[in-house]
N, C-alpha and C positions, 0 to 999 in steps of 0.2 A: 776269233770273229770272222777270219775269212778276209782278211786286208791285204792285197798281194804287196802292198805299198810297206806296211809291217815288215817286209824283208828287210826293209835299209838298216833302222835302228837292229835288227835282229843279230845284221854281218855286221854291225859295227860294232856290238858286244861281245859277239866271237870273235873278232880278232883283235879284241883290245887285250892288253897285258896287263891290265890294269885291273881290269875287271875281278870280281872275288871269282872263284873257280868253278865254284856251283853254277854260278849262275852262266859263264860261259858255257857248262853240259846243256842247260836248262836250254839257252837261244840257239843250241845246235838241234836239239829234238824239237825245237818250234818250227825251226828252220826246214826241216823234213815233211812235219806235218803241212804246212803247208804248200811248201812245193806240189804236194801231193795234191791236194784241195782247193789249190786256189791259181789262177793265174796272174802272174806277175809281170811287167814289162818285161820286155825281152833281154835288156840289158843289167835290170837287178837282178834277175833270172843263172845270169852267168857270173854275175856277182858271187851271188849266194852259191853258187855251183864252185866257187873256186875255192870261196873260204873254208864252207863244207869237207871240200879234196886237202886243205892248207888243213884244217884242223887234223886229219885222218889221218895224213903222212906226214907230218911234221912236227905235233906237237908232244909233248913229254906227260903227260896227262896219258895214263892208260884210261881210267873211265871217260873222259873227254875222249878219246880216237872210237872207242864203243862206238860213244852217241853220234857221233859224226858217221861213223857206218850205219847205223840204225836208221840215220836221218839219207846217208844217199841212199838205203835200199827203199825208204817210203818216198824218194823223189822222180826212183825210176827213169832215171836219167842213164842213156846206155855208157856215159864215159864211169859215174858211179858204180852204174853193174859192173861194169870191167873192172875197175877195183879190188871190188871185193871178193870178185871172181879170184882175182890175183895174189889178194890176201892171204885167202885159205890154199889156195894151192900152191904158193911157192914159198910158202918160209915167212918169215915178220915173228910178230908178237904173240906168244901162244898167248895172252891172256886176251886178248883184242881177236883172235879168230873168231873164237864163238858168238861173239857180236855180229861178226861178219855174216856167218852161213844165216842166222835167224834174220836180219836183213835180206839177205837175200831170200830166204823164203817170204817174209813179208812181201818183198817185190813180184814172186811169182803169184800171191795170194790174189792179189788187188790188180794183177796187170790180165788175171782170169786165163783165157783159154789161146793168148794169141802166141806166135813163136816165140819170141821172147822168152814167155813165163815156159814155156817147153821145154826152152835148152837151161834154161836154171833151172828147172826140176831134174834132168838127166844129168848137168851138172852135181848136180846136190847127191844124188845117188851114185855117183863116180868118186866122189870124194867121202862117202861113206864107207863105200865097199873096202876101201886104201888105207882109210887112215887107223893109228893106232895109240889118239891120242884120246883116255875116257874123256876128258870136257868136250874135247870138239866133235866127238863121236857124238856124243848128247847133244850137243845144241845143232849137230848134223840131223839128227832123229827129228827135234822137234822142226828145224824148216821145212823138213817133209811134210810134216804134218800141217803145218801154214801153209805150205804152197798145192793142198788138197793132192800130193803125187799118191796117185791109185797106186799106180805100177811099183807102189814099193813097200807095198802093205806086206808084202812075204817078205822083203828083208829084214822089216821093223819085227816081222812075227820071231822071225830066225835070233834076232838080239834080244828082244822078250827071255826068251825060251834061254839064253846062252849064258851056263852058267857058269861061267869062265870070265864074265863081265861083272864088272862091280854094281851093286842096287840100286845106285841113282842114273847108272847107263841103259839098264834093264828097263828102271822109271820111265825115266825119260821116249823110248821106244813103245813103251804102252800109251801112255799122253799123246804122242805124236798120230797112236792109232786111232784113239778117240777125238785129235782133230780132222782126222780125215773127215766125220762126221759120217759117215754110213761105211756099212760094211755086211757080207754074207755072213750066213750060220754058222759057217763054220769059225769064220775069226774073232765069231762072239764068242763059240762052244770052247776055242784055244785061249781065250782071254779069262771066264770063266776056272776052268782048268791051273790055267795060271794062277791065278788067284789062289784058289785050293791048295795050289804045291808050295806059293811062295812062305816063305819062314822070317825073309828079313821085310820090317815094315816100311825100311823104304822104301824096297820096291814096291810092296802092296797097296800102300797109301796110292801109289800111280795107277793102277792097274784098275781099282776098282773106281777110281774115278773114270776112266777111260769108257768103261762099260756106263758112266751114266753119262756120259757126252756121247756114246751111237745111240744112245736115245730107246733100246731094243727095249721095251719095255717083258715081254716075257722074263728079264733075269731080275727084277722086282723081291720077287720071295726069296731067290738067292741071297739078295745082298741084307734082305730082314735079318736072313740067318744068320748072316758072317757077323753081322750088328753087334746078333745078339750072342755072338760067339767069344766078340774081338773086345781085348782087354786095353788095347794102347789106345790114347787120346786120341793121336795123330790120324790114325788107321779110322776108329770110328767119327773121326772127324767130317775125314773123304767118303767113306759110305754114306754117310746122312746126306753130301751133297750131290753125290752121285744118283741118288735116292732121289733127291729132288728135282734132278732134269730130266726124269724117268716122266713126272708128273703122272703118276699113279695111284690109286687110290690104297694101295696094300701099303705104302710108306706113310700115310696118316697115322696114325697111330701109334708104331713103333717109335716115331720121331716124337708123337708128346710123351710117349712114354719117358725119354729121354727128358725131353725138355723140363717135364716133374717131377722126377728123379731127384729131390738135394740131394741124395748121397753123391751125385754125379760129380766130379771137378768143374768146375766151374768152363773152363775151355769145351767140354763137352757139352753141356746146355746150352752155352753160346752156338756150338757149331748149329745145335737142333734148332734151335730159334730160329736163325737164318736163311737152315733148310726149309724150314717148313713155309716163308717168306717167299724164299725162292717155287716152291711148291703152287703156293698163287697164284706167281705171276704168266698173267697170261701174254705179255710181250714175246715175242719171238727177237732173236739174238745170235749174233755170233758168237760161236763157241769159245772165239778166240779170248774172248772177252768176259766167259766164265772161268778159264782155267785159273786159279790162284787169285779170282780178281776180290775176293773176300779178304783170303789168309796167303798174301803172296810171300810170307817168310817160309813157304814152302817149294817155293820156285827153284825148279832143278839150276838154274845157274842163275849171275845175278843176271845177266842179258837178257834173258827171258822174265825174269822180275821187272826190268823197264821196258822191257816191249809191250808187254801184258800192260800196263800201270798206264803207259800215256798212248798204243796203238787201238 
């Protein structure tokens, strides 16, 4: 609702012991979102800033420390950046990093073009270049792709292409590409290509979604063809959707084809319905907000599964 006053009962659920578990994740990501949104007295303000830091470094709950990172990178508060700045790059919890970086891309995303969101995108791409852990490699990819880093559409191309990396790291670097949300001929013609060569469907399922998030509508009959090529649910799941933020008139068709299909598995008809939904609508959106926001048991990590879900 937008109640900066909402904060009090929110830090008093997060730091009650009492509280069931869920529900303390639940008022740490409310807790963010708002900070973000809304202004709060100055002094619940730092309330909520402390409990936030109390839940992130103190408490025993790994998906609790997540959300509590997810929630300082949507508060954008520089002692929260510092955080998590610190998270990812000195050691803690591997399962709680990946929370961290996609927070911090969250924070470059929405803090837009000012220094700040500059040196957590140079950040982000420093701790890419180094790291050699696949989860935090991928949730390093997709904050890239949150925090719109142009400058790093060649390294995301380079781990695409690097087949030395496992299929959901690979994923992960194409997604990231297609939230940059534009891009030249050429990183369409290498996405494309990609696609073509990939063999394993995890990765492919990412890749050809990627191509319908830059919007390029020229790869249209491309992806008719992979359609009508591709045998896995999963795979032609992501093309029908991909299909549909193309919003092109070449994917009508192909998609009721789908959609009247009974012989089709049932997941498949579903995916086309939706495409073809999404096909109408003429709202404009953030991308961030289409990735997985249908079918998020496809989300490269679960952090990316709740950023996606409540950002």
């Amino acid at each position: 609702l937008g109640d900066g006053a909402a904060a009090e009962p929110l830090v008093a659920v997060l730091s009650s012991r009492r509280a069931r578990i869920d529900t303390r994740r639940g008022a740490a990501l409310a807790l963010g979102r708002l900070l973000r949104e809304t202004d709060a007295e100055e002094d619940l303000e730092k309330r909520a800033m402390k409990a936030l830091r109390r839940a992130f470094d103190k408490d025993n709950d790994v998906i609790l420390k997540g959300y509590a990172a997810i929630a300082l990178g949507a508060a954008r508060r520089p002692d929260g950046i510092a955080m998590l700045k610190d998270a990812v790059d000195k050691g803690g919890n591997a399962s709680v990093k990946p929370y961290c970086a996609l927070a911090l891309g969250l924070a470059a995303r929405t803090l837009g073009e000012d220094d700040e969101a500059k040196r957590i995108r140079a950040f982000l791409v420093a701790e890419l270049e180094k790291t050699h852990e696949s989860e935090l490699g991928s949730a390093l990819s997709l904050a890239l792709g949150l925090a719109k880093a142009e400058d790093a559409r060649e390294a995301l191309l380079e781990r695409l292409t690097a087949k030395s990396l496992p299929a959901p790291a690979r994923g992960a670097a194409a997604q990231a590409i297609g939230l940059l949300g534009t891009a030249p001929k050429t990183t369409v013609e290498a996405l494309l290509q990609a696609a073509r060569a990939e063999t394993n469907p995890a990765a492919l399922q990412d890749i050809v979604l990627a191509l319908g998030l830059l919007g390029q509508r020229s790869v249209a009959r491309d992806l008719v063809e992979m359609l009508k090529e591709s045998k896995r649910d999963h795979v032609q799941g992501r093309l029908m959707l991909a299909l549909a933020y193309l919003h092109h008139s070449a994917a009508i068709e192909p998609l009721l084809a789908q959609l009247e299909d009974r012989n089709n598995r049932p997941l498949v008809r579903e995916f086309a319905a939706v495409a073809l939904g999404l096909l109408g609508d003429k709202r404009t959106g953030d991308p961030l907000f289409r990735v997985d926001a249908w079918f998020n048991f496809h989300a490269t990590t679960r952090a990316t599964n709740e950023l996606i879900r409540l950002y």
